[in-house]
Jmol script that loads the backbone (N, CA, C; Angstrom):
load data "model"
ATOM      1  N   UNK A   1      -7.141  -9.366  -2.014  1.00  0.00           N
ATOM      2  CA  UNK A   1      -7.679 -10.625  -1.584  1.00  0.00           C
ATOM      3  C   UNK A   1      -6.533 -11.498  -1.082  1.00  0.00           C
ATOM      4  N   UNK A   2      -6.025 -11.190   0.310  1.00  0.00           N
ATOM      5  CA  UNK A   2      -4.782 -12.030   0.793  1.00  0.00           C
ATOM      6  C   UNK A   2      -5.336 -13.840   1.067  1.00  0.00           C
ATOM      7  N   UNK A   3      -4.037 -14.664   0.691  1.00  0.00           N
ATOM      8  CA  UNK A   3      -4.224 -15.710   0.209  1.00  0.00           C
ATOM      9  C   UNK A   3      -3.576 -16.746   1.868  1.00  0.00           C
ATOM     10  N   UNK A   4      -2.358 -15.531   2.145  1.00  0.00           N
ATOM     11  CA  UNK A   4      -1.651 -16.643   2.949  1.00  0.00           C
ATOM     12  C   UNK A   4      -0.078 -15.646   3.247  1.00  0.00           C
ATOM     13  N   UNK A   5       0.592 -15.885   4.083  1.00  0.00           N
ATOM     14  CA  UNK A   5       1.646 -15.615   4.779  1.00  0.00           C
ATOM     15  C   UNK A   5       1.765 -13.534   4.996  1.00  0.00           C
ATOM     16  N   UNK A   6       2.138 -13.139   4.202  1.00  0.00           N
ATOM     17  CA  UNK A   6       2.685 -12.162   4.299  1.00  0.00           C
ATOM     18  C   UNK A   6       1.496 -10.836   3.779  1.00  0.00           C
ATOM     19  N   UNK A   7       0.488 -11.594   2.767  1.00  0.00           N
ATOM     20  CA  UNK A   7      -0.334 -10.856   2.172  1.00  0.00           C
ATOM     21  C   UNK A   7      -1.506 -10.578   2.826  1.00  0.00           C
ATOM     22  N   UNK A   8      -1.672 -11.316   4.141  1.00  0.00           N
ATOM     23  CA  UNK A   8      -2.450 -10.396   5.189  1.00  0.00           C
ATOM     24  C   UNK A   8      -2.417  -9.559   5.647  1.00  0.00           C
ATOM     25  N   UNK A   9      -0.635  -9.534   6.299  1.00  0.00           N
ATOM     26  CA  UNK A   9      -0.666  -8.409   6.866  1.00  0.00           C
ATOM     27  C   UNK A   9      -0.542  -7.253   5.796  1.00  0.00           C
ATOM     28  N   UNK A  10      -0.350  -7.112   4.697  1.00  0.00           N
ATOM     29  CA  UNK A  10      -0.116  -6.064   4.034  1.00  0.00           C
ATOM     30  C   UNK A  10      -1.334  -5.277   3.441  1.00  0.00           C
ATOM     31  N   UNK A  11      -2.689  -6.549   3.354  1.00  0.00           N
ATOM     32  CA  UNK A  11      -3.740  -6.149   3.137  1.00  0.00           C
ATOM     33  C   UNK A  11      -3.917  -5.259   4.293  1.00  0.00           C
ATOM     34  N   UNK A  12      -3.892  -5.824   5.539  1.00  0.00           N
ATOM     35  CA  UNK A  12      -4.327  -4.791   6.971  1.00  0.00           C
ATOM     36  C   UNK A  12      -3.751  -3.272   6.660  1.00  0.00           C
ATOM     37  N   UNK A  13      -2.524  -3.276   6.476  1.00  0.00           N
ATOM     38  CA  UNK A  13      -1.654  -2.350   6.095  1.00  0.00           C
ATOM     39  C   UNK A  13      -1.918  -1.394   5.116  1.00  0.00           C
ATOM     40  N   UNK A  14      -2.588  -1.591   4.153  1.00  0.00           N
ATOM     41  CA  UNK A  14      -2.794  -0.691   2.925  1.00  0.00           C
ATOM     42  C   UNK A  14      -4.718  -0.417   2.874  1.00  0.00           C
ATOM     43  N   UNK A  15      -5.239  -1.405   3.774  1.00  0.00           N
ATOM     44  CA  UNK A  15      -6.236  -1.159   4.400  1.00  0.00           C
ATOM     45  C   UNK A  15      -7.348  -0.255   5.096  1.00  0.00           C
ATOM     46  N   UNK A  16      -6.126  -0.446   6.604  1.00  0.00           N
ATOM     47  CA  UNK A  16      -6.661  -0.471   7.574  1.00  0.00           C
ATOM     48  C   UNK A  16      -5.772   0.725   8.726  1.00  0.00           C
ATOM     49  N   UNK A  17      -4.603   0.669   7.942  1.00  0.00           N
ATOM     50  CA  UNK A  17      -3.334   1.570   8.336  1.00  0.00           C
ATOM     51  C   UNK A  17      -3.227   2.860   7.734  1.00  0.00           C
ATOM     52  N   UNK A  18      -2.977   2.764   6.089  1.00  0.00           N
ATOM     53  CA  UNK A  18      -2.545   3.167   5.227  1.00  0.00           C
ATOM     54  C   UNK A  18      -3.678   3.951   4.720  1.00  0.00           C
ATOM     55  N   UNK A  19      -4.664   3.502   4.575  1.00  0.00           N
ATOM     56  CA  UNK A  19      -5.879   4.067   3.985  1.00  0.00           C
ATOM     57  C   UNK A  19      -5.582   3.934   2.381  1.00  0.00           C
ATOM     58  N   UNK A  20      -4.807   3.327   1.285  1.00  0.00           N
ATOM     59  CA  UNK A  20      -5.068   3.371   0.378  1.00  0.00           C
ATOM     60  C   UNK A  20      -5.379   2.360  -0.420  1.00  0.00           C
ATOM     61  N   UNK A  21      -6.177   1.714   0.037  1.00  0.00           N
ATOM     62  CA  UNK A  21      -6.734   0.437  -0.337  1.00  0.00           C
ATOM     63  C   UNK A  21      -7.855  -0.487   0.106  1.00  0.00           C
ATOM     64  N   UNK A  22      -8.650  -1.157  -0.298  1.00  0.00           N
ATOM     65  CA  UNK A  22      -9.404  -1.860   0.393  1.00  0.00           C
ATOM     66  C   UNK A  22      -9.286  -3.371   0.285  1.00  0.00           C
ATOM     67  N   UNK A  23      -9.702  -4.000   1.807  1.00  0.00           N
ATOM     68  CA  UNK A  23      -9.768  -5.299   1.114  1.00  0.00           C
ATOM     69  C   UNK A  23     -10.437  -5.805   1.283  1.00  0.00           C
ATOM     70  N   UNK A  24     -11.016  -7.051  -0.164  1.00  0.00           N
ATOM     71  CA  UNK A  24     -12.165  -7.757  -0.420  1.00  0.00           C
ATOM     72  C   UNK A  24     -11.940  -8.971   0.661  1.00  0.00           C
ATOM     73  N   UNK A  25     -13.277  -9.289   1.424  1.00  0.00           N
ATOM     74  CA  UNK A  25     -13.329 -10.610   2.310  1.00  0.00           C
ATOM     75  C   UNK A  25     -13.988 -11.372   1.249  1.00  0.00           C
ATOM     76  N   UNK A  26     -13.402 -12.898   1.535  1.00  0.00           N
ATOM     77  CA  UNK A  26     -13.779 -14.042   0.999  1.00  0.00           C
ATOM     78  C   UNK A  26     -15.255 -14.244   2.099  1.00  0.00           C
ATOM     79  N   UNK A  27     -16.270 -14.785   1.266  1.00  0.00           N
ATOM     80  CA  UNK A  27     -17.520 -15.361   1.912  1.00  0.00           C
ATOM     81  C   UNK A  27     -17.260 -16.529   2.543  1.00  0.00           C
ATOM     82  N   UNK A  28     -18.281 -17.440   3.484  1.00  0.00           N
ATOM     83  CA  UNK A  28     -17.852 -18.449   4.395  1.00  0.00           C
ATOM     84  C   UNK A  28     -17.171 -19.649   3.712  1.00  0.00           C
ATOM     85  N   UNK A  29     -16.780 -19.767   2.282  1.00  0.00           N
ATOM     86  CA  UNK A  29     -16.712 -20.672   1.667  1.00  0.00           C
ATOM     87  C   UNK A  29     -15.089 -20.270   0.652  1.00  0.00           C
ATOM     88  N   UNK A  30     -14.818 -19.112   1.347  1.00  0.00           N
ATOM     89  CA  UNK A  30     -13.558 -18.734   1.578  1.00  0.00           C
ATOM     90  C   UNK A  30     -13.099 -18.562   0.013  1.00  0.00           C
ATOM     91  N   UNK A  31     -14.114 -17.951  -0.993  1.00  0.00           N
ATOM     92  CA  UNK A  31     -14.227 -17.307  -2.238  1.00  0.00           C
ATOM     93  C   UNK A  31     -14.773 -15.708  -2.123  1.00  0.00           C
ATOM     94  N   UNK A  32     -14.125 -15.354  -2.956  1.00  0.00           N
ATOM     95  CA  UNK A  32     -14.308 -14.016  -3.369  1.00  0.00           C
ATOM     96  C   UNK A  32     -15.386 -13.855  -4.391  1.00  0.00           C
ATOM     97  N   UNK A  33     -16.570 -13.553  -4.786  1.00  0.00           N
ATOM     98  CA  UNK A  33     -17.413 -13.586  -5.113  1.00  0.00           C
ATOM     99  C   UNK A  33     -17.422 -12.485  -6.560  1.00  0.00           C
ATOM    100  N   UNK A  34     -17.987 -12.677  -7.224  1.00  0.00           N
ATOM    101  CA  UNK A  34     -18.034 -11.759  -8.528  1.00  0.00           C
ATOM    102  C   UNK A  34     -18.504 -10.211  -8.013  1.00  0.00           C
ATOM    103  N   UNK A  35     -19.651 -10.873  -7.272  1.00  0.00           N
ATOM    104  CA  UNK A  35     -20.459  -9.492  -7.053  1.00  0.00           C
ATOM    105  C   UNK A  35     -19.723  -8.845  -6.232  1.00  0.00           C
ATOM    106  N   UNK A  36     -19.259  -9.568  -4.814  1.00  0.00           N
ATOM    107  CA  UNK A  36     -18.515  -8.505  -4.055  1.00  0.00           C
ATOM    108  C   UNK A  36     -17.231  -7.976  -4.601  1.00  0.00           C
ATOM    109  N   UNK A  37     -16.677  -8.426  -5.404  1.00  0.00           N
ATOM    110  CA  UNK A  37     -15.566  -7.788  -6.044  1.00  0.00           C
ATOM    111  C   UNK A  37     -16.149  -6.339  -6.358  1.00  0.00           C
ATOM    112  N   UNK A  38     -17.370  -6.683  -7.079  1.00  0.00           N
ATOM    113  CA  UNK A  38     -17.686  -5.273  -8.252  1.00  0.00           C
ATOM    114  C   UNK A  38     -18.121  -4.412  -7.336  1.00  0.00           C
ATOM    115  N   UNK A  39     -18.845  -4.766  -6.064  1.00  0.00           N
ATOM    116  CA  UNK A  39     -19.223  -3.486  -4.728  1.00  0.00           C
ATOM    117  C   UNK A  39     -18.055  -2.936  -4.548  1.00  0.00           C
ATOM    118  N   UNK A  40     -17.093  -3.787  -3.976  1.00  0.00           N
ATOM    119  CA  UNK A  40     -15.637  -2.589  -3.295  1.00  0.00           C
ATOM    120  C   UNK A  40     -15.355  -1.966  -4.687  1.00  0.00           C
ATOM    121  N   UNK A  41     -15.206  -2.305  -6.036  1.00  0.00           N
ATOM    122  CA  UNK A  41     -14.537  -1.824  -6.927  1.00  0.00           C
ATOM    123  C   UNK A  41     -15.864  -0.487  -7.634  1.00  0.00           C
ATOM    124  N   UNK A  42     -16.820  -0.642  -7.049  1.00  0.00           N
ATOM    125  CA  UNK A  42     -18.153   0.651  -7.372  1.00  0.00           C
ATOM    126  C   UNK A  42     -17.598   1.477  -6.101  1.00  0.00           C
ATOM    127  N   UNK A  43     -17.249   1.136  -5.141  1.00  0.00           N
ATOM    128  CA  UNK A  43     -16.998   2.063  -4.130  1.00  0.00           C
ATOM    129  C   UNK A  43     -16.145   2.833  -3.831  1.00  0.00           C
ATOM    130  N   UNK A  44     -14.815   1.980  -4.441  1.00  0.00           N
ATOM    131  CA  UNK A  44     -13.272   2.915  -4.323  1.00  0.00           C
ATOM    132  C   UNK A  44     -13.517   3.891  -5.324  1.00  0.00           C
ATOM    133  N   UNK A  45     -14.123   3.508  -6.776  1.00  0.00           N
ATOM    134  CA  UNK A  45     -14.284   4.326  -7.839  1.00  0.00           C
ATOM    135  C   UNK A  45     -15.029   5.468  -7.200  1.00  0.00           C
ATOM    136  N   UNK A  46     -16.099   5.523  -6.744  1.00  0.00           N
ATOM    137  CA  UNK A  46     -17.627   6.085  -6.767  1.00  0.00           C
ATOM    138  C   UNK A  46     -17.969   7.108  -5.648  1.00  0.00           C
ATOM    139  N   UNK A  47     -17.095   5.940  -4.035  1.00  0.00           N
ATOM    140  CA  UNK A  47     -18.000   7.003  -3.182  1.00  0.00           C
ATOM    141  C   UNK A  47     -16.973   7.706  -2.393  1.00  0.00           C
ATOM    142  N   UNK A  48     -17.129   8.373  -1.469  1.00  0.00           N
ATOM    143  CA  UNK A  48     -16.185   9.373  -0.689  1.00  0.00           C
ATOM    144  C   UNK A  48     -14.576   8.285  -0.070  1.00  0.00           C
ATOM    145  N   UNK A  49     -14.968   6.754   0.000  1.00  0.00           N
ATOM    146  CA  UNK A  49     -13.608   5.899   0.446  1.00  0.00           C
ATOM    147  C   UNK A  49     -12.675   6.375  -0.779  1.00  0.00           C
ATOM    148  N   UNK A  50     -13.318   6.320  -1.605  1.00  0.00           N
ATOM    149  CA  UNK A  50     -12.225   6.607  -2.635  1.00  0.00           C
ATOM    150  C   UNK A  50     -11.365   7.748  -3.178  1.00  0.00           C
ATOM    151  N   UNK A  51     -12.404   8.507  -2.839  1.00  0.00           N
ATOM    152  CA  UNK A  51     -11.973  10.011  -2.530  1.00  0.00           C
ATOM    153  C   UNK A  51     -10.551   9.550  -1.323  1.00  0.00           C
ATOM    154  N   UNK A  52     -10.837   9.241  -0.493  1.00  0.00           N
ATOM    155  CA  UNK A  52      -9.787   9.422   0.515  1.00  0.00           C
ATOM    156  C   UNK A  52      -8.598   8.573   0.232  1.00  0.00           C
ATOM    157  N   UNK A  53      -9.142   7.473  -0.349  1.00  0.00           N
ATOM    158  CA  UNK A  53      -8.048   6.583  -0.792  1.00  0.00           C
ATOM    159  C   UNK A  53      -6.970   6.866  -1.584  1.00  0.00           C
ATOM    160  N   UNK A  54      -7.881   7.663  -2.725  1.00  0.00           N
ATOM    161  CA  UNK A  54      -6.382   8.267  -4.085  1.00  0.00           C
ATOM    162  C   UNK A  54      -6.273   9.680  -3.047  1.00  0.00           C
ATOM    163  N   UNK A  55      -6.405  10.520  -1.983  1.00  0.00           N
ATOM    164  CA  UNK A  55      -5.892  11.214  -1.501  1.00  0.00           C
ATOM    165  C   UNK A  55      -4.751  11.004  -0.911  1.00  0.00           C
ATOM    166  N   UNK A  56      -4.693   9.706  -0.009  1.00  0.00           N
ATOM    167  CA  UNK A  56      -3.603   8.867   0.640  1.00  0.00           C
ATOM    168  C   UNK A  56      -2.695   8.408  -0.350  1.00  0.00           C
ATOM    169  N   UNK A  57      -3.264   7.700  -1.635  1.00  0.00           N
ATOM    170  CA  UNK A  57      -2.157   7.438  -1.948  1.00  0.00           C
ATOM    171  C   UNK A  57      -1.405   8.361  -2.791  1.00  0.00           C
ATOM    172  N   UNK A  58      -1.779   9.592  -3.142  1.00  0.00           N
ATOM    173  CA  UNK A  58      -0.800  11.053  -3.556  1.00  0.00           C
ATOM    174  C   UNK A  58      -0.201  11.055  -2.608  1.00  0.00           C
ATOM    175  N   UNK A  59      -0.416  11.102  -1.357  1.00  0.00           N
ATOM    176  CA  UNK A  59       0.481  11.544   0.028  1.00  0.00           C
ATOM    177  C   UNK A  59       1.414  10.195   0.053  1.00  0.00           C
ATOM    178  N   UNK A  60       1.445   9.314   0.300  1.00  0.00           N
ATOM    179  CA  UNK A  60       2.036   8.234   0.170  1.00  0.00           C
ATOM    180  C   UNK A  60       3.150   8.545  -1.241  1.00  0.00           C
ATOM    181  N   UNK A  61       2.800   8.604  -1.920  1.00  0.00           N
ATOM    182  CA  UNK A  61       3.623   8.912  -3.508  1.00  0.00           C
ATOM    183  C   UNK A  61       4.753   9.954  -3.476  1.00  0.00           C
ATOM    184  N   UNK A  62       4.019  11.171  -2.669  1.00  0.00           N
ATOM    185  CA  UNK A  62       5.008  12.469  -2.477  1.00  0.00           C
ATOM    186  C   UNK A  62       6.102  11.813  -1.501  1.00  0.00           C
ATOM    187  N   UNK A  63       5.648  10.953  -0.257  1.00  0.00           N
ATOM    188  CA  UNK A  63       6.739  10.887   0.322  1.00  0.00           C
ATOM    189  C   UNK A  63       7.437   9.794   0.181  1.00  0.00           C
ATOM    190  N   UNK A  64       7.747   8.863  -0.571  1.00  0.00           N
ATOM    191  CA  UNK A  64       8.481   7.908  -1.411  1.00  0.00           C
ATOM    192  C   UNK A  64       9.048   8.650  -1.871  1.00  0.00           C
ATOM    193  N   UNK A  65       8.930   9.554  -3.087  1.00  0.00           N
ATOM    194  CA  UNK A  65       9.825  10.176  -3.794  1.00  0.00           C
ATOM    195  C   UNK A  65      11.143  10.882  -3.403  1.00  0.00           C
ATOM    196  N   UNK A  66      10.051  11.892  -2.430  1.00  0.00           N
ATOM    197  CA  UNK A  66      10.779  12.813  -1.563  1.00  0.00           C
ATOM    198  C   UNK A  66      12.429  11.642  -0.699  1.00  0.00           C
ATOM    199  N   UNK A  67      11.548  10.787  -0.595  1.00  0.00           N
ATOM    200  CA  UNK A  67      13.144   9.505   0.397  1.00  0.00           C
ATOM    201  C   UNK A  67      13.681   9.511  -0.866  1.00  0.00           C
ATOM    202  N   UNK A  68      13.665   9.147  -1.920  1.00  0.00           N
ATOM    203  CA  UNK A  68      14.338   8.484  -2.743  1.00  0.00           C
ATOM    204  C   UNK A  68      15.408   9.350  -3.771  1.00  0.00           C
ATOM    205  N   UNK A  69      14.663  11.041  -3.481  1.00  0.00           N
ATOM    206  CA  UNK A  69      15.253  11.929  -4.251  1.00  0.00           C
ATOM    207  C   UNK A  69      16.728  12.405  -3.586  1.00  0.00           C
ATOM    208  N   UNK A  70      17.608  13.350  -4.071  1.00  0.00           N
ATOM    209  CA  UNK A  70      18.690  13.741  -3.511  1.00  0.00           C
ATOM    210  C   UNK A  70      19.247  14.196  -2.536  1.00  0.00           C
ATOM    211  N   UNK A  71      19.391  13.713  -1.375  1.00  0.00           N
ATOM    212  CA  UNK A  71      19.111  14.277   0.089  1.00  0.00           C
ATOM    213  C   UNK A  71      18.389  13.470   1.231  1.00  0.00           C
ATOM    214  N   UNK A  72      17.435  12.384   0.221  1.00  0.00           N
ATOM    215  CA  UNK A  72      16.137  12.221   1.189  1.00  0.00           C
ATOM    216  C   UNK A  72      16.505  10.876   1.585  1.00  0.00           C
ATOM    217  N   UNK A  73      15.889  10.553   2.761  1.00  0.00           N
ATOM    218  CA  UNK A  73      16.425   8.736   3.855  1.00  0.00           C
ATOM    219  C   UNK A  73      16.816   8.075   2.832  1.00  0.00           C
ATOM    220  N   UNK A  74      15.940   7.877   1.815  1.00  0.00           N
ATOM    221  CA  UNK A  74      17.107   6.191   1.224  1.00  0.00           C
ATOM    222  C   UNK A  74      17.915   6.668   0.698  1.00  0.00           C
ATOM    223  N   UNK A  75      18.131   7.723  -0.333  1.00  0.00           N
ATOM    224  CA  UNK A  75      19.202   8.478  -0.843  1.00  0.00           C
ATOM    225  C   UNK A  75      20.523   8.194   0.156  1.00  0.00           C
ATOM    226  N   UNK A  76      20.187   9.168   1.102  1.00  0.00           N
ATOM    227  CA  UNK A  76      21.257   8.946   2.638  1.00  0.00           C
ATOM    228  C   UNK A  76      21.571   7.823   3.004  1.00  0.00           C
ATOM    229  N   UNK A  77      20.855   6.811   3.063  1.00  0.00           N
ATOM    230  CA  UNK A  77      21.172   5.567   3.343  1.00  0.00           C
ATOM    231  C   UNK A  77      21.928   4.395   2.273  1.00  0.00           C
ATOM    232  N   UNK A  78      21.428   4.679   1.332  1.00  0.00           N
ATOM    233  CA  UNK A  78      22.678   4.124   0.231  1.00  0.00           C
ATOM    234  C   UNK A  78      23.786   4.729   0.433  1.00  0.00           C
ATOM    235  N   UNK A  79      23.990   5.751   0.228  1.00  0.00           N
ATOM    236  CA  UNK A  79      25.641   6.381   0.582  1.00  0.00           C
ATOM    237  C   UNK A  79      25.989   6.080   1.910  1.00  0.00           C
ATOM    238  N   UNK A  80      25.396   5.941   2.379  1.00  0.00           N
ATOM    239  CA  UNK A  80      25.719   5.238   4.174  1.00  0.00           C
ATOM    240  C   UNK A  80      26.353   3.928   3.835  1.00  0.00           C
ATOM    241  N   UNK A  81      25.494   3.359   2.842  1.00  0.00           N
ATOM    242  CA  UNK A  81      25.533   1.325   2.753  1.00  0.00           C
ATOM    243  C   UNK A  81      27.077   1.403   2.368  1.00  0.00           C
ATOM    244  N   UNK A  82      27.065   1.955   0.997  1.00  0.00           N
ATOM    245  CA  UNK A  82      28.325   2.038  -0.045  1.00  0.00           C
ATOM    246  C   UNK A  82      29.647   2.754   0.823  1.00  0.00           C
ATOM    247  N   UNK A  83      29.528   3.569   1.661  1.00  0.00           N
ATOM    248  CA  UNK A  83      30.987   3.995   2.298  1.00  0.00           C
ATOM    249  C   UNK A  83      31.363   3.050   3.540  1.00  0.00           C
ATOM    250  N   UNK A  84      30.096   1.925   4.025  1.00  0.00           N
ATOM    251  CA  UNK A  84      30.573   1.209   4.878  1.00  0.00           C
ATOM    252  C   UNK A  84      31.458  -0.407   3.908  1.00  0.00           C
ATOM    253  N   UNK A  85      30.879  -0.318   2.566  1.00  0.00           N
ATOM    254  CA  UNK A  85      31.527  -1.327   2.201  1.00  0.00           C
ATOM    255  C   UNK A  85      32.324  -0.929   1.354  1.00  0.00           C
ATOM    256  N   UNK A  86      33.166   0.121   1.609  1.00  0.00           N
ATOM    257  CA  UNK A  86      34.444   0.660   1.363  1.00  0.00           C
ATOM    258  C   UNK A  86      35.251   0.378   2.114  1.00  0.00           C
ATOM    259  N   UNK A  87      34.892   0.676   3.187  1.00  0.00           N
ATOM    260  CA  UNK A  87      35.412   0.856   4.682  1.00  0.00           C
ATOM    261  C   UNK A  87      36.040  -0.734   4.830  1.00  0.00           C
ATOM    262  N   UNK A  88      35.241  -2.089   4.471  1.00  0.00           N
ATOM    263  CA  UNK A  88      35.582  -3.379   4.730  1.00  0.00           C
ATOM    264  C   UNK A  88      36.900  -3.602   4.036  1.00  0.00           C
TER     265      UNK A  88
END
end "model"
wireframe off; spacefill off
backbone 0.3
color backbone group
């Protein structure tokens, strides 16, 4: 339920991009409603979005790790950061 600056676009992003997430719209009165909360949250649980959703976000999960493990982009890129501020 993005509020303001940055948490829109990330809603779009994990949305609408990403596929592992949904996001709740505020009604014309720019509240989030009890009930519609509990629909998206019966649906991610319940129906095939959700299925796809915790599919994405395993895939999403594997490849975080995979960067972060021994070898992988951020791994590489910290030792990149740290030998340039040797170098100074």
């Amino acid at each position: 339920m993005p509020q303001w600056t940055d948490q829109i676009t990330n809603a779009k992003l994990l949305d609408e991009i990403w596929d592992v997430g949904v996001r709740v719209k505020a009604n014309e009165k720019g509240i989030v409603t009890r009930e519609n909360l509990v629909s998206w949250i019966m649906k991610i649980m319940e129906d095939e979005r959700g299925v796809v959703t915790r599919k994405n976000a395993a895939k999403w999960r594997e490849l975080a790790k995979a960067a972060v493990d021994e070898g992988g982009s951020s791994d590489k890129d910290i030792d990149e950061f740290v030998s340039e501020l040797f170098k100074a």
